[in-house]
KOLFIVEX-524250 format. One record per residue: residue in one letter; x, y, z of N, C-alpha, C in turn. Coordinates in steps of 0.05 Angstrom, whole numbers, plus 5000, padded with zeros to 4 digits. Example, Ala and Ser with C-alpha at 12.3 -4.5 7.8 and 13.67 -1.06 7.14 Angstrom:
BEGIN
a526448865156524649105156526449345156s525749555142527349795143525850015157
***
This chain:
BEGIN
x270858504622273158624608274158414588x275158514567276258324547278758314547x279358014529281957964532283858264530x283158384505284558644492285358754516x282358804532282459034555284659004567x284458784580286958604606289358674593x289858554564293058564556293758854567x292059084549293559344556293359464576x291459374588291459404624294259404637x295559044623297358974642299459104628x299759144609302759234603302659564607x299759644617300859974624302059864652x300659784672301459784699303559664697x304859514689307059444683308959624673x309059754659310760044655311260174679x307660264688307960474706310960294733x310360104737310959954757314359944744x315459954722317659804714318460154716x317960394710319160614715319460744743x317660654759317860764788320760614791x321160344788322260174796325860294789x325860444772328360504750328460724775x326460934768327561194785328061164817x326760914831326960874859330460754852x330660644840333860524836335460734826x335760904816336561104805337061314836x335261394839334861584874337061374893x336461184892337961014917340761004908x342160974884345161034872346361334873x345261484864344361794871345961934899x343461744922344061814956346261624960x346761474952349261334971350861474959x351561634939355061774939355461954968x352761964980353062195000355862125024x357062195035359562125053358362355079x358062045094355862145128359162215140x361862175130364262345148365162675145x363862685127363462965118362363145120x362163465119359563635130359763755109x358063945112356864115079356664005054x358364185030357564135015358963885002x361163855017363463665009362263375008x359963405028359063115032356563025002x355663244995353963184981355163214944x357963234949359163214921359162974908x358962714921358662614913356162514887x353462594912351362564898351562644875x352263004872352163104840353762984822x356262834830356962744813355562454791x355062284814353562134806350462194788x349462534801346662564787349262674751x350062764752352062864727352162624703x353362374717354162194700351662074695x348562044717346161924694345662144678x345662314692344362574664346362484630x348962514645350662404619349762154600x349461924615349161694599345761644589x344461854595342061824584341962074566x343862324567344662354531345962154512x348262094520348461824496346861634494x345661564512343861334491341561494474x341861734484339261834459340261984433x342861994438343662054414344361834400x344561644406345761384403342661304379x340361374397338561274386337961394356x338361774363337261854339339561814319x342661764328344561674303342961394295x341361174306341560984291338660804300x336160954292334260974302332360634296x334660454282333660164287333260074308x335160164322335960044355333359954364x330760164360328660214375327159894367x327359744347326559424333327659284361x329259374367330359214397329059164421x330059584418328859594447325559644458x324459684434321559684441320259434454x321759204443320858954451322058824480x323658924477325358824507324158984530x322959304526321759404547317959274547x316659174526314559094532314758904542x317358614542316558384557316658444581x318958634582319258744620316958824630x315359034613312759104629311358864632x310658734610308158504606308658384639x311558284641312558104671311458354700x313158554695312058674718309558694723x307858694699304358764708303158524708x303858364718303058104724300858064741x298857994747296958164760297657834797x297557854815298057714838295657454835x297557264845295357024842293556964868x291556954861289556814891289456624895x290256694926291156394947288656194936x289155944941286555734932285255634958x286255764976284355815006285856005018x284656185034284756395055286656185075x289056225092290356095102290756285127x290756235143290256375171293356585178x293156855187295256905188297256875205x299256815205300956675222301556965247x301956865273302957115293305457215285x305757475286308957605270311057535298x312657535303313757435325315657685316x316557885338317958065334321557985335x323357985319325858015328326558055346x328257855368329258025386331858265372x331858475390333558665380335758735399x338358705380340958655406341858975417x341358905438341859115460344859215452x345559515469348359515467349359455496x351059285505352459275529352459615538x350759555566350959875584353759845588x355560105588357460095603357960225630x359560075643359760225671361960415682x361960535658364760795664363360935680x364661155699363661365702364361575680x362961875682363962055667367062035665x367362135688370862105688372661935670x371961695683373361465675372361425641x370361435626370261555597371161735581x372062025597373062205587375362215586x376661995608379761935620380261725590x378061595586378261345557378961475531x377161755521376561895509379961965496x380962135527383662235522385462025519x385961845520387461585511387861515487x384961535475384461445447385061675431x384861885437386262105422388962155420x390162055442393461975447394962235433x396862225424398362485410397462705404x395362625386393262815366391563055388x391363225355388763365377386563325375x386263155362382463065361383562815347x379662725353379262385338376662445325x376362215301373062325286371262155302x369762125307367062025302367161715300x367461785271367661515257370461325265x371761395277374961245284374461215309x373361285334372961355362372161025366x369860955351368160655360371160485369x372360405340374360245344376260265360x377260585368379360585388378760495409x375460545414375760565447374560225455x374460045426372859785428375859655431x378959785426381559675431382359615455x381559885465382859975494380859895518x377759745511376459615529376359345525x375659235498376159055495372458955483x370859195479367559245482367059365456x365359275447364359315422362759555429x363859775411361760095413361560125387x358660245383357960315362357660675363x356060755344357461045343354161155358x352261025354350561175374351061075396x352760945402352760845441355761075446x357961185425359061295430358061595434x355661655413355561995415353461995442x351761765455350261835481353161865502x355061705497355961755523358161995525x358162065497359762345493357262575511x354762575502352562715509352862725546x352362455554352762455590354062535593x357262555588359662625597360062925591x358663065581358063365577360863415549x360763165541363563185515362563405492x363763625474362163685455363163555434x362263605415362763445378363563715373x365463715366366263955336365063785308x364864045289364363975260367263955243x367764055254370464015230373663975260x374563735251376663595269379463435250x380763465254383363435233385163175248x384762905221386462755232388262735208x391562565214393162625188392462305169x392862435148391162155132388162155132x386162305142384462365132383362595126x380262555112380262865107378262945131x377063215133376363395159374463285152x372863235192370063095193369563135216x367463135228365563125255367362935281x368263095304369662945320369963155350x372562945358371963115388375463225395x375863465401378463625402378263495432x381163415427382163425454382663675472x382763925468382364175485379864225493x377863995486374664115486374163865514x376163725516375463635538374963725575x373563615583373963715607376063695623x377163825640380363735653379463655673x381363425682380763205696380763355726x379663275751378863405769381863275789x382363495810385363425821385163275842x386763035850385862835871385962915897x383662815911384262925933385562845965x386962965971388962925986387962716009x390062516018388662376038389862356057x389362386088390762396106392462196112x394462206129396261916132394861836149x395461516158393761366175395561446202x394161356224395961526249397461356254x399861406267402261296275404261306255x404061416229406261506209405861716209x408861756219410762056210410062126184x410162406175411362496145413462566153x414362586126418062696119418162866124x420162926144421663186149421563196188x419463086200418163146224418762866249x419962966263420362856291418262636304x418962446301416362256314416262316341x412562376351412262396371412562166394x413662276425413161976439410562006448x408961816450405961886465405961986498x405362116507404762096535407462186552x409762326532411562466538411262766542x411762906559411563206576414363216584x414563516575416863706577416163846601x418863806625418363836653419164116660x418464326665420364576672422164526694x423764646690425364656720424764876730x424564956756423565076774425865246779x426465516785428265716796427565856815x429665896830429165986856430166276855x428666496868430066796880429166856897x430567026916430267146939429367446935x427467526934426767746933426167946972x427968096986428068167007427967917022x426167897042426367677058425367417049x423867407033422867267011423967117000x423366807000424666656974421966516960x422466576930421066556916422166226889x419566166893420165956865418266086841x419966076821418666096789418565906775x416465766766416165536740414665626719x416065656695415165606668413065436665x410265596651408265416651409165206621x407664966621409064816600407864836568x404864976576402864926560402565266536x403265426565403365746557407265786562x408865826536410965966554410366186558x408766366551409066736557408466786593x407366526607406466466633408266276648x408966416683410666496693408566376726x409266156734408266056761409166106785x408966276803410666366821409466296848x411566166865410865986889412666176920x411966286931413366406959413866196979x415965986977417165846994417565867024x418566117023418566187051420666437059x421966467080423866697079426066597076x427966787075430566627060432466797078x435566677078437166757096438367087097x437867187109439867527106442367527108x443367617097447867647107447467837124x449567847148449767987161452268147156
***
């Protein structure tokens, strides 16, 4: 290949390479107007606006150009050094050098936490405090206040997921605008404690302490039925039961 060849070799690939390069930067300014607190179309207003204003500023500069079509003495030259540099063609190593082992990052864990459901959903309603919901995006920090534990928002939406929590799409806090979050009526209601017996030897209020090993004694009554004298005792265990003992005979008046 000749010199000629190479030059225009390199300054096409160099174009090609210097315009990907524009539109990959262009696309990446583009997507970030997007707003991840937002749903529909609200979230993606941004983008159009941003696609609006390149569309805009790449009419003025072309009108710019055909009002004053010197410019191009400029810029023709400023975009070929750029290509010439981008199509630079890679230099060869001056020996093959062995490749080094990639050694992986370690990657930082999130602290497991040890709530139970409960005790997360009991967290949940805390951090929501007054309000009727919290977003998403505000939830990490409240609940990293009130533990003292750094949460991020996927360690928050798994443990919304365990805890059977749902996400609403649209949740209203004051001072911001509507976004992805969790209503405090969407919570589960807390389960009612359950009652525990007293330990023995305490009374409750209201009730007579028992004595141990105390028995209520009947007294015994006596009648004479004809010649008959009879004892009756109240059973202690049954009152509707009536113990009846025939003593013996009993005196007649004369």
């Amino acid at each position: 290949m000749s010199r000629l060849n190479r030059a225009v070799t390199r300054l096409a690939t160099g174009a090609t390479l210097l315009g990907r390069r524009l539109v990959d930067r262009a696309s990446a300014w583009v997507r970030a107007g997007r707003r991840d607190d937002l749903t529909g179309w609200q979230a993606s207003l941004g983008c159009w606006v941003r696609l609006a204003l390149l569309f805009a500023g790449l009419w003025i500069v072309w009108r710019i150009i055909r009002a004053a079509p010197a410019l191009l003495w400029g810029i023709a030259p400023a975009v070929g050094i750029a290509a010439w540099r981008a199509g630079r063609p890679p230099r060869k190593p001056a020996a093959p050098a062995a490749a080094a082992a990639e050694v992986p990052e370690p990657v930082e864990e999130q602290p497991v936490s040890t709530l139970s459901d409960a005790e997360f959903i009991d967290l949940v309603r805390r951090a929501i405090g007054p309000r009727s919901g919290v977003h998403l995006a505000v939830l990490p920090e409240l609940l990293g206040e009130l533990t003292g534990e750094a949460w991020s928002a996927a360690r928050v939406r798994a443990s919304l997921a365990a805890a059977g929590v749902p996400v609403a799409g649209s949740v209203r806090m004051r001072g911001r605008r509507v976004s992805t979050g969790v209503r405090l009526d969407a919570l589960p209601c807390p389960s009612p404690p359950t009652p525990v017996a007293p330990p023995r030897g305490v009374v409750p209020a209201g009730q007579e302490p028992a004595t141990p090993g105390a028995t209520t004694t009947a007294t015994p009554g006596r009648r004479q039925v004809g010649d008959l004298l009879i004892e009756m005792v109240d059973d202690a265990t049954n009152p509707s039961r009536t113990h009846v003992r025939v003593i013996g005979k009993g005196v007649t008046e004369r």
